[in-house]
N, C-alpha and C positions, 0 to 999 in steps of 0.2 A: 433936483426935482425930477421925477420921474415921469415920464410922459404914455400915456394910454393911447395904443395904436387904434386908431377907430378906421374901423373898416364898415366900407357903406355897402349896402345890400339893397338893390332895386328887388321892388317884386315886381313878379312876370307877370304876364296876361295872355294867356293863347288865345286865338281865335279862329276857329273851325267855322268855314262857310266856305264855298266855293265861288262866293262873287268875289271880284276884285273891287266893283266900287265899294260893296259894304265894306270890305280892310279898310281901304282909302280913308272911309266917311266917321268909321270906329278910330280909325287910329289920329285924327285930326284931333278929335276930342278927346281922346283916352292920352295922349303925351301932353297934354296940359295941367295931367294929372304927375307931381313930383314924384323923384323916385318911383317911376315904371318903366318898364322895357317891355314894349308890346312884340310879340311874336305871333307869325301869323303861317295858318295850313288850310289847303285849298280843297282839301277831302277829308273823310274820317278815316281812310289809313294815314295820311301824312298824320293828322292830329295824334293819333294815338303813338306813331314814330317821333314826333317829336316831345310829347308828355312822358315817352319811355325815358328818348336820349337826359331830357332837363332832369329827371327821376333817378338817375344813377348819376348825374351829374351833383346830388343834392341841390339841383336849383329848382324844384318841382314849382310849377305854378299857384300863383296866389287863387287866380280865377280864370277857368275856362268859359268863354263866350262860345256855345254853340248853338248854331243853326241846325233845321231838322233835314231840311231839301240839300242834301249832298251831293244829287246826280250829276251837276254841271249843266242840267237841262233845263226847259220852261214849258216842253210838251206834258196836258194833263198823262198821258197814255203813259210817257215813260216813269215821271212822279207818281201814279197809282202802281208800278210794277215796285218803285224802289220805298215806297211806303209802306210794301208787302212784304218788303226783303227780296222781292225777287229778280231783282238786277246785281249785279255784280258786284256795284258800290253801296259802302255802308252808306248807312242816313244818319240822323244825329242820334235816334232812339238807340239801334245797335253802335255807335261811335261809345255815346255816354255808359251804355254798361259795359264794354271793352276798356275803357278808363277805370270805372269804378272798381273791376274787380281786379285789374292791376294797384289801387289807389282807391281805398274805401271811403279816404279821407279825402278825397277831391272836392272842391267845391265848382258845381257847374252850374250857370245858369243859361236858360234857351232864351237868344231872339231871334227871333222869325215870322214870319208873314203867314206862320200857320199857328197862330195865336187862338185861343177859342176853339181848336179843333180835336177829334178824337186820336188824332196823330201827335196833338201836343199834348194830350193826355197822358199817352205812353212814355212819353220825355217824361213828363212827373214821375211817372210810377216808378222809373228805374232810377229815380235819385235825383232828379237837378232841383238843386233849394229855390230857383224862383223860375219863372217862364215870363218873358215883356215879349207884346208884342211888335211890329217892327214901325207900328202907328206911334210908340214911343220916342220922341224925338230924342237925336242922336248925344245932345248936350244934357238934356234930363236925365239916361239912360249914363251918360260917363259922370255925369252929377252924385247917381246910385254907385257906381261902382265908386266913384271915391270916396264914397264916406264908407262902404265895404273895406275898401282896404284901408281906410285909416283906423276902423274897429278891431282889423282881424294883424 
């Protein structure tokens, strides 16, 4: 009798945000989700550094979780400079179409605390298939992504 090598394949999960409690709070609920490896990046250059590395790796991610507020800040003054692009560090508007056009096929979706605004507008318009806001509880929201990944 011949035996079929089965070999398992978790899918990934990035998460671009720069809080550490949102990882924390994401990834409590999202490993209760089977067969996942959540991987996690604290700016939109690590994200895009690590969606390259998984991307040549042939481990590209199932689903990107990104946040828009990138700056590692909470002052309005510096979040209205990097909303504009004019700080230094990407946001999640410029992160998600630096993915996209490495990965047309990416699948991104936004949570964040800038739900309902014209900055999460932008997040749409360059691609992410859904936008939740961060009013979404954490269990709902890894509820959506499993049945996401059990579709795709």
């Amino acid at each position: 009798m011949l035996h079929k090598e089965v070999r398992y394949v978790s899918k990934k999960i990035l998460i671009i945000d720069d809080e550490a409690d949102i990882h924390e709070l994401l990834k409590t609920h999202l490993k209760k989700i089977g067969g996942t490896e959540i991987i996690s990046a604290y700016s939109g250059e690590e994200g895009i550094k690590k969606y390259k590395e998984l991307m040549e790796r042939g481990e590209k991610p199932s689903l990107v979780i990104m946040d828009l507020n990138l700056s590692g800040k909470d002052s309005m003054d510096v979040i209205d400079l990097h909303k504009e692009g004019l700080d230094k560090k990407l946001d999640g508007v410029r992160t998600t179409d630096k993915i996209l056009k490495m990965d047309p096929e990416a699948i991104i979706w936004g949570y964040t605390a800038w739900f309902g605004t014209d900055w999460a507008e932008k997040l749409r318009e360059k691609g992410v298939k859904k936008i939740f806001g961060r009013v979404t509880p954490f269990k709902e929201f890894a509820r959506m992504v499993e049945k996401f990944l059990k579709g795709s």
